[in-house]
C-alpha positions in Angstrom: 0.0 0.0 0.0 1.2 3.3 -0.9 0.3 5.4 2.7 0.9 9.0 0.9 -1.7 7.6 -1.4 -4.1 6.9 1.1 -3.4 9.8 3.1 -4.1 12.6 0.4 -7.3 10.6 -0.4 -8.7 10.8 3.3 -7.6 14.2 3.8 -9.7 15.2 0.6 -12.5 13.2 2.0 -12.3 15.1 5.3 -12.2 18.2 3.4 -15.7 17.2 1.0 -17.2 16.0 4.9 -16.4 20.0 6.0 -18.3 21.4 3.0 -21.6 19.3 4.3 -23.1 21.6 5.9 -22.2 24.4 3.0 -23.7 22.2 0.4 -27.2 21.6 2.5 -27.4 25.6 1.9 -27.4 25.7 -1.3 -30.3 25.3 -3.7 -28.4 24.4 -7.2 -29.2 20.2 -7.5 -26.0 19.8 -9.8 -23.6 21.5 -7.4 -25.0 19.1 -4.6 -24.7 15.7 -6.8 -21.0 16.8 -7.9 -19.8 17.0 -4.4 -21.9 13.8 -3.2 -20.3 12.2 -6.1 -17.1 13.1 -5.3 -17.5 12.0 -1.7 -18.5 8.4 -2.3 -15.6 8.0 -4.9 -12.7 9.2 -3.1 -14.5 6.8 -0.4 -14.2 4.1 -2.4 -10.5 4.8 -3.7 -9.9 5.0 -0.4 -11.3 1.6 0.7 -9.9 -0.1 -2.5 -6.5 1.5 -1.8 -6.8 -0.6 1.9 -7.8 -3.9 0.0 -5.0 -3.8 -3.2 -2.6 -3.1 -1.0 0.6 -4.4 -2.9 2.6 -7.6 -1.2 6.2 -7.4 0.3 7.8 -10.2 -1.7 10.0 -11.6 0.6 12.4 -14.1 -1.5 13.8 -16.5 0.9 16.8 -18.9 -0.3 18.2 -22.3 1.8 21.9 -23.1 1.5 23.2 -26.5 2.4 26.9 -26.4 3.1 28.8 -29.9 2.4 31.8 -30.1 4.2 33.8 -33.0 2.8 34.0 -35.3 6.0 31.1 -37.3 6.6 27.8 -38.8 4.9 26.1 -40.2 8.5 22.3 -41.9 7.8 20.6 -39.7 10.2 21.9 -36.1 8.8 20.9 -37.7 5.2 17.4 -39.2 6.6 16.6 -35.6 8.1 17.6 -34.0 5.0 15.2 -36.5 3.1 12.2 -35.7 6.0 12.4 -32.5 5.4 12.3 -32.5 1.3 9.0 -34.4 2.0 7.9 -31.6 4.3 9.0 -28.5 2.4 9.2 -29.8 -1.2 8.4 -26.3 -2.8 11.7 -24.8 -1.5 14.5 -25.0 -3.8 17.9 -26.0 -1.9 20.9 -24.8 -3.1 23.5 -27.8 -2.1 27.2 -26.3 -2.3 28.4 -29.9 -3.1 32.2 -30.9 -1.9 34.2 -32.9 -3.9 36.6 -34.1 -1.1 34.4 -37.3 -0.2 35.6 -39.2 -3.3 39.3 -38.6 -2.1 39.0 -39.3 2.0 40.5 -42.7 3.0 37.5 -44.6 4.1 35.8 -47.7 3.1 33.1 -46.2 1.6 32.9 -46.9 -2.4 32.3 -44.2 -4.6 28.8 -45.2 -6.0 28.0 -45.1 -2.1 29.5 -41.8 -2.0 27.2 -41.1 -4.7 24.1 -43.0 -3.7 24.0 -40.9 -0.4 24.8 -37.6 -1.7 22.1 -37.9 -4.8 19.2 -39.2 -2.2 18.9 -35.3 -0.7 18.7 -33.8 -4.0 15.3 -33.1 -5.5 14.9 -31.8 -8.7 14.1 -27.9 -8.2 17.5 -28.1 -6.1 20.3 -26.3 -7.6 24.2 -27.5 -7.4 27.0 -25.5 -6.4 30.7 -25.8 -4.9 31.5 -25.8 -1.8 35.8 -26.3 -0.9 37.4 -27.1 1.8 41.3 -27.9 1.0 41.0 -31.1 3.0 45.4 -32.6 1.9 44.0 -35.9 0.1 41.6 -33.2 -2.1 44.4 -30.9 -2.4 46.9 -33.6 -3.5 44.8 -35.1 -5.6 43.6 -31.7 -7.8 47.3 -31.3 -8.4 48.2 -28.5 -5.9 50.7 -28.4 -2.7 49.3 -29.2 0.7 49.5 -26.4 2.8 48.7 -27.2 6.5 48.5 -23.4 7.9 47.6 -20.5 9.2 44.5 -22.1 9.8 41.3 -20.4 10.8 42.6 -20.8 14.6 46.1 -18.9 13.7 48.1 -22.0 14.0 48.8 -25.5 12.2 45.6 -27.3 10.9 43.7 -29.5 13.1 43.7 -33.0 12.1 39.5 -33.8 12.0 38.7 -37.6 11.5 41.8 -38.5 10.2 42.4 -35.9 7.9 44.0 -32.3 7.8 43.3 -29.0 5.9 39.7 -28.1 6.3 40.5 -25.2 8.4 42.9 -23.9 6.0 40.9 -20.9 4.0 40.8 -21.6 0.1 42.2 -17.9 0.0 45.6 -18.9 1.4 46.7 -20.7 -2.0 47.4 -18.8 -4.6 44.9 -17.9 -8.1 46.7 -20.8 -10.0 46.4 -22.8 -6.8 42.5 -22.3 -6.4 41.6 -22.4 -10.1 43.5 -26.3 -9.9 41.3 -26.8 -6.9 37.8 -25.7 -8.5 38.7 -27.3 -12.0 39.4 -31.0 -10.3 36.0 -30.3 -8.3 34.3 -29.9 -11.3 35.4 -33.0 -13.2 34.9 -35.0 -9.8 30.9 -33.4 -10.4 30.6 -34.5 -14.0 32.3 -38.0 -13.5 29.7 -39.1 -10.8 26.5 -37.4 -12.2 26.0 -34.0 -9.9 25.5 -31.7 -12.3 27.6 -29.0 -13.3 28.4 -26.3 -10.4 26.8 -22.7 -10.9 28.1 -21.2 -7.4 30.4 -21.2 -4.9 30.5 -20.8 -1.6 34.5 -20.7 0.3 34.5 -23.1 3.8 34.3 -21.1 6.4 32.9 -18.3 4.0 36.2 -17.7 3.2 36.3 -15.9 -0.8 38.3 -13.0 -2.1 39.8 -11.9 -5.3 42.2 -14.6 -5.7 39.3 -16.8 -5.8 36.8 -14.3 -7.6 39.4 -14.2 -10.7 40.0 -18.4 -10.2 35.8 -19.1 -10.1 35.4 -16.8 -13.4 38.4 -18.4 -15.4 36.4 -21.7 -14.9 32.8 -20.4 -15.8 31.3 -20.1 -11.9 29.8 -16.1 -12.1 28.4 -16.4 -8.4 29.7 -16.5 -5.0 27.9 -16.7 -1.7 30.5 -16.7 0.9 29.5 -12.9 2.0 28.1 -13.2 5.5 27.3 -10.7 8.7 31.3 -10.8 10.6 29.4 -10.4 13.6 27.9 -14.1 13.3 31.0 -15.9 13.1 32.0 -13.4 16.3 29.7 -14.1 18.0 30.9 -18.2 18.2 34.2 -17.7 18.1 35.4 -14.2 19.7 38.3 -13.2 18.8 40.0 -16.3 16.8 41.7 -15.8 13.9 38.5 -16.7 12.1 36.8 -13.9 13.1 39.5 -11.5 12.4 39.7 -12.6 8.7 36.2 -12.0 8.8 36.4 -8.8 9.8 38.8 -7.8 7.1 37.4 -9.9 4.5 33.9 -8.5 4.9 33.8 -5.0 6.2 30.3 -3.6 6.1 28.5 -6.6 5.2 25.3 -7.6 7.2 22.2 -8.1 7.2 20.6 -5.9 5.4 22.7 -6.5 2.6 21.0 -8.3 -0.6 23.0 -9.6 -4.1 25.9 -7.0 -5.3 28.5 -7.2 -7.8 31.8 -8.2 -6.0 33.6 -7.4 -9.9 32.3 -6.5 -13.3 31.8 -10.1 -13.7 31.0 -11.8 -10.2 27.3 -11.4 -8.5 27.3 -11.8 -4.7 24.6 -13.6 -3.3 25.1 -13.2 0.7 24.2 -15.5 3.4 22.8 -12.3 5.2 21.7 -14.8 7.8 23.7 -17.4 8.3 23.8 -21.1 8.8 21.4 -22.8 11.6 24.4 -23.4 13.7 25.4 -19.9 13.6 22.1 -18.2 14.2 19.1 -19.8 16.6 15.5 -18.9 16.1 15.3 -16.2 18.2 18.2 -14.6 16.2 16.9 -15.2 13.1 13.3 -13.9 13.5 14.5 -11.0 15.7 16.9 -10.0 12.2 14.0 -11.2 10.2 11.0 -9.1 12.0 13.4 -6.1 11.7 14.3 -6.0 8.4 10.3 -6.6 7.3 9.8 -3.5 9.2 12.6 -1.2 7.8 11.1 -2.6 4.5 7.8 -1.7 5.5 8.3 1.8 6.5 10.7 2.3 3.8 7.5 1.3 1.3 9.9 -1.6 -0.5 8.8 -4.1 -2.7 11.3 -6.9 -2.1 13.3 -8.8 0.6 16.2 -10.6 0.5 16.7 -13.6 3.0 19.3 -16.2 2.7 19.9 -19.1 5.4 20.7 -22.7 5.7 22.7 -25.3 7.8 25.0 -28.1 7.1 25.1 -31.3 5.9 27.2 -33.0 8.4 25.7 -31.1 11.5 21.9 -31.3 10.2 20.8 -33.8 13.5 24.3 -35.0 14.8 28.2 -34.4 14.5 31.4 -35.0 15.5 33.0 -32.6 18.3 36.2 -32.4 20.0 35.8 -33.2 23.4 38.6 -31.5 25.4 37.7 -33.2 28.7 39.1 -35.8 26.4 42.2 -35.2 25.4 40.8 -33.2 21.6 39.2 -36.7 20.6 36.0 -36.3 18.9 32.8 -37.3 20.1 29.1 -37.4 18.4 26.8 -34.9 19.6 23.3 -34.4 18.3 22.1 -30.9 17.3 18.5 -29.5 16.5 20.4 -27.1 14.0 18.1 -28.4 11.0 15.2 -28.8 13.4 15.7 -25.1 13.9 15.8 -24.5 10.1 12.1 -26.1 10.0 10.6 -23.9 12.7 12.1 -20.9 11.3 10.0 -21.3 7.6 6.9 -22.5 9.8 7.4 -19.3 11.5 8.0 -17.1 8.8 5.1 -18.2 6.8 2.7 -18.2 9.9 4.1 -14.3 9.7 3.8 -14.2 6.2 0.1 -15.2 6.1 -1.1 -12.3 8.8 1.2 -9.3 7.2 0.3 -9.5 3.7 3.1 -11.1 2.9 4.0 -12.9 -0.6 6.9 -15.5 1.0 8.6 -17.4 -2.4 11.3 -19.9 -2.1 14.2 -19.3 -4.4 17.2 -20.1 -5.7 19.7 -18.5 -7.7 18.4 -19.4 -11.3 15.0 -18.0 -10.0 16.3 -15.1 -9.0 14.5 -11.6 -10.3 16.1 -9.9 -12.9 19.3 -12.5 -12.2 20.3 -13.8 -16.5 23.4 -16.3 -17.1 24.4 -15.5 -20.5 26.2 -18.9 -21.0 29.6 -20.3 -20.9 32.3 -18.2 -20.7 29.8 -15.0 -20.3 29.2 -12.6 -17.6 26.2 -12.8 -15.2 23.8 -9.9 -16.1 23.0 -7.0 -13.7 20.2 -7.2 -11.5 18.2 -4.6 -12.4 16.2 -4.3 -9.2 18.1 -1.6 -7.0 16.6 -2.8 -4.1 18.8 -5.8 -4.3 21.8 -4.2 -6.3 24.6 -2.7 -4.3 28.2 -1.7 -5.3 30.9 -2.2 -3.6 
């Protein structure tokens, strides 16, 4: 609804109400049924204005991170519970080709099997790297075991090191290696060919920017809020790269170009672990307000969780000695009340809630290989950097 609109139309209203008793004075019939004319119109615009009030579209996208470590049956069986319950959202699976080089007894078509039971077929595929060393090794690059996102030497996790080394530390030559190899790792085994990206540990940059382009990738989604990952881990080294990495980002922030060639898609909100559901509807209630007042037309919401943590995962215990123990989580649990709650809003505030992706995106054109994504036209959304 346009509230200037309405207002000017119930302040000339007031003002025909005023001449009333003028117009019972006077004796000319046509003067009289042009002013009672006028009255019941602009009383009508005025109630039609109420009822055609135009919908906040609020576009809200899930994000699965896949880290690389593990494929557990109760994650995946969650996963598959809730495609059954929310099949009309589009999940955009940032796939990780590290499980087909970890040293486990799992066979590759199981690798497979498991991966390709979560995915529906409104889902979209991206990349997701962690430089895990077998992965590393085996696109052709150098192991590098630090700084890691703790400042020192990479933590061995499972048996294996390098996941907590960000993709930025290699070099552009290094990272292209990495993204090509992950891309023939997604054609050889059937998951589709990877249209975005999103760095472990939202880690991104130009290095990788220039890398992603060179091998046809045009968007990145590893922008996200510094003050989420701060607020888990204060003051790590983690934190401090995000701080540098992405100054001014938060939530309010919707797709941007991060170069002439790369569209940002942020995770303005986070990942389930990151961001409970007090968090996230407190963020969520304020930005439908700012929008609101502001008289916008669109919202921009981006969330998710991941793969290995969806019901259960592996911690360190340090009452332990480091040594990992399962835990179980309600981070995807949380995921499913949030929509539930967001759509019970959505239903009493007028509110137009559709699930999307990146393809489905307004305004959002991939030319074709080799070409640049198009601009999104919609200011609302667009924001330079």
């Amino acid at each position: 609804m346009r509230i200037n609109n309405f207002m000017s139309i119930s302040f000339i209203s007031f003002l025909l109400y005023l001449f009333k008793p003028k117009l019972e004075k006077t004796d000319n019939v046509y003067v009289k049924l042009f002013f009672l004319a006028s009255f019941i119109i602009f009383q009508f615009l005025s109630v039609t204005t109420v009822f055609s009030q135009e919908k906040l579209k609020v576009y809200f996208l899930l994000s699965v991170d896949w880290e690389g470590d593990t494929l557990r049956d109760a994650n995946l069986a969650a996963m598959q519970r809730f495609n059954r319950a929310f099949p009309e959202f589009p999940v955009i699976h940032f796939l990780n080709a590290a499980y087909y080089t970890k040293n486990w007894e799992m066979s590759e078509m199981e690798v497979t099997s498991r991966i390709k039971s979560v995915l529906k077929s409104n889902d979209e595929i991206g990349m997701h790297i962690h430089s895990w060393e077998n992965f590393v090794k085996a696109s052709g690059v150098e192991f590098r075991d630090g700084p890691s996102f703790w400042g020192d030497l990479s933590i061995s996790r499972n048996g294996e090191r390098g996941d907590d080394v960000p993709l930025n530390s290699y070099s552009e030559k290094e990272i292209q290696k990495q993204i090509s190899y992950s891309k023939k790792v997604f054609k050889k085994f059937g998951l589709g060919i990877p249209k975005s990206f999103r760095g472990g540990g939202w880690m991104s940059g130009s290095n990788v920017w220039n890398a992603l382009v060179k091998e046809g990738i045009y968007i990145d989604s590893s922008a996200v809020p510094g003050e989420l990952v701060n607020n888990l881990y204060p003051d790590s080294n983690l934190s401090k790269l995000h701080q540098a990495l992405w100054l001014g980002i938060d939530e309010t922030l919707g797709p941007y170009h991060t170069t002439e060639q790369m569209i940002q898609f942020p995770n303005n909100l986070g990942l389930a672990d990151y961001v409970d559901e007090i968090e996230f509807m407190d963020k969520y209630l304020r930005l439908y307000r700012q929008a609101v007042q502001s008289g916008k037309k669109e919202l921009y919401i981006h969330f998710g969780w991941h793969q290995e943590s969806a019901v259960e995962y592996f911690k360190h215990d340090e009452n332990n000695h480091g040594r990992m123990r399962l835990v179980r989580s309600d981070y995807l649990e949380r995921v499913e009340k949030i929509i539930n709650t967001v759509k019970a809003h959505a239903q009493k505030n007028n509110v137009e809630l559709i699930p999307s992706g990146f393809e489905k995106f307004p305004k959002m054109k991939i030319l074709g290989q080799g070409a640049a994504c198009a601009s999104i036209a919609r200011g609302i959304f667009l924001k330079s950097k």
